[in-house]
C-alpha positions as CSV (number, residue, x, y, z in Angstrom):
1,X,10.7,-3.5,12.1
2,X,11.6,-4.1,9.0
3,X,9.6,-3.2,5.7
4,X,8.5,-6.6,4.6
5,X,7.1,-7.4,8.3
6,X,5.1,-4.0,8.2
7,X,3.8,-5.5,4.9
8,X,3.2,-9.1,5.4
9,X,1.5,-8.7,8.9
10,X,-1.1,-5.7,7.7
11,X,-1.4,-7.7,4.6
12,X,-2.5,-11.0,6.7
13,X,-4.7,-8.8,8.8
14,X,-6.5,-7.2,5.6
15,X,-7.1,-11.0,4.0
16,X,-8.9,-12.0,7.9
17,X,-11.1,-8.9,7.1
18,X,-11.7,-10.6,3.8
19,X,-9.9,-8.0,1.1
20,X,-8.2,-9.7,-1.5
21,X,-5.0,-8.6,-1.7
22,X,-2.3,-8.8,-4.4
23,X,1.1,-7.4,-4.8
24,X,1.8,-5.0,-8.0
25,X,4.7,-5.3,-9.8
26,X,4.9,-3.7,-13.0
27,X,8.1,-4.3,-15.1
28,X,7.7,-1.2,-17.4
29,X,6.9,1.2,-14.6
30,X,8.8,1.6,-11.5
31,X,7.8,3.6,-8.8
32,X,4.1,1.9,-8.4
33,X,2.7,1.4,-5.0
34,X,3.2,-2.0,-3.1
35,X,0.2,-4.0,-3.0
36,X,-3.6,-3.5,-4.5
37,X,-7.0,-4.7,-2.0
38,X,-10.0,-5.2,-3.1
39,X,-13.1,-5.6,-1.2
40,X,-17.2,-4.7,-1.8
41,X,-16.2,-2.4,-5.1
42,X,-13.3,-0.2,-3.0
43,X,-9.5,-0.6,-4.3
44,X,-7.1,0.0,-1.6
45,X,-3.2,0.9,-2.8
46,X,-0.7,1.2,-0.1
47,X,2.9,1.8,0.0
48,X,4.8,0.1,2.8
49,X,8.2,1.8,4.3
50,X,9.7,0.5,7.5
51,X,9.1,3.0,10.4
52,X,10.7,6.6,9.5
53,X,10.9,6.1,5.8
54,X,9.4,8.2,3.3
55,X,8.3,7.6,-0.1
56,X,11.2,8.4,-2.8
57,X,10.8,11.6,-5.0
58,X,9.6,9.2,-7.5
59,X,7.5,7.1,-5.6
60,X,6.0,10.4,-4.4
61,X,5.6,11.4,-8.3
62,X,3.3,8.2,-9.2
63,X,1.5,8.5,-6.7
64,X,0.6,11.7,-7.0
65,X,0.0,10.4,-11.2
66,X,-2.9,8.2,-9.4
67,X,-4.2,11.1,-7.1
68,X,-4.8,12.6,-9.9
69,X,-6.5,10.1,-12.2
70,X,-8.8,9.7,-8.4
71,X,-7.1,7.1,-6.4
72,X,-5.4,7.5,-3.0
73,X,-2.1,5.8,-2.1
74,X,-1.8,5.2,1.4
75,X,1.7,5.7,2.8
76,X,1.8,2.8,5.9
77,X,5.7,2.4,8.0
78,X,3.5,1.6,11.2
79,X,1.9,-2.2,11.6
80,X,-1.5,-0.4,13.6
81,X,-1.7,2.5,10.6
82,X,-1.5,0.0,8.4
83,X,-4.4,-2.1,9.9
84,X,-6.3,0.9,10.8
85,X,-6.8,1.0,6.7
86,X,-9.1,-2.1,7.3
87,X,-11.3,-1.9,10.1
């Protein structure tokens, strides 16, 4: 399955759990994780990889940058792990 599957079906299953969920694209800083969620105070960030795939050394640098400032980064390449985040 490819990347953009993984994403758009655990992103469709987060919105039918009621999180709002938008994708982050920063033009000045590469590397940031895929999508933000937002429900009832929490922020959610996930990275999606298709199944296998890890996060690049850089990837793995920012988020480790947001780890530190207190915010997780979830690392989903499974469509179930991915949903699991929701429930």
């Amino acid at each position: 399955m490819r990347e953009s599957a993984i994403e758009k079906n655990v992103t469709d299953f987060a919105k039918r759990k009621g999180w709002l969920s938008f994708k982050w694209v920063s033009t000045s800083q590469r590397g940031v994780p895929d999508r933000l969620f937002f429900k009832g105070g929490e922020v959610k960030m996930v990275e999606f990889k298709a199944p296998g795939k890890h996060p690049t050394l850089y990837q793995q640098a920012i988020h480790q940058r947001l780890l530190d400032a207190g915010f997780e980064v979830a690392v989903v390449d499974d469509v179930e792990k991915g949903r699991a985040l929701f429930c």
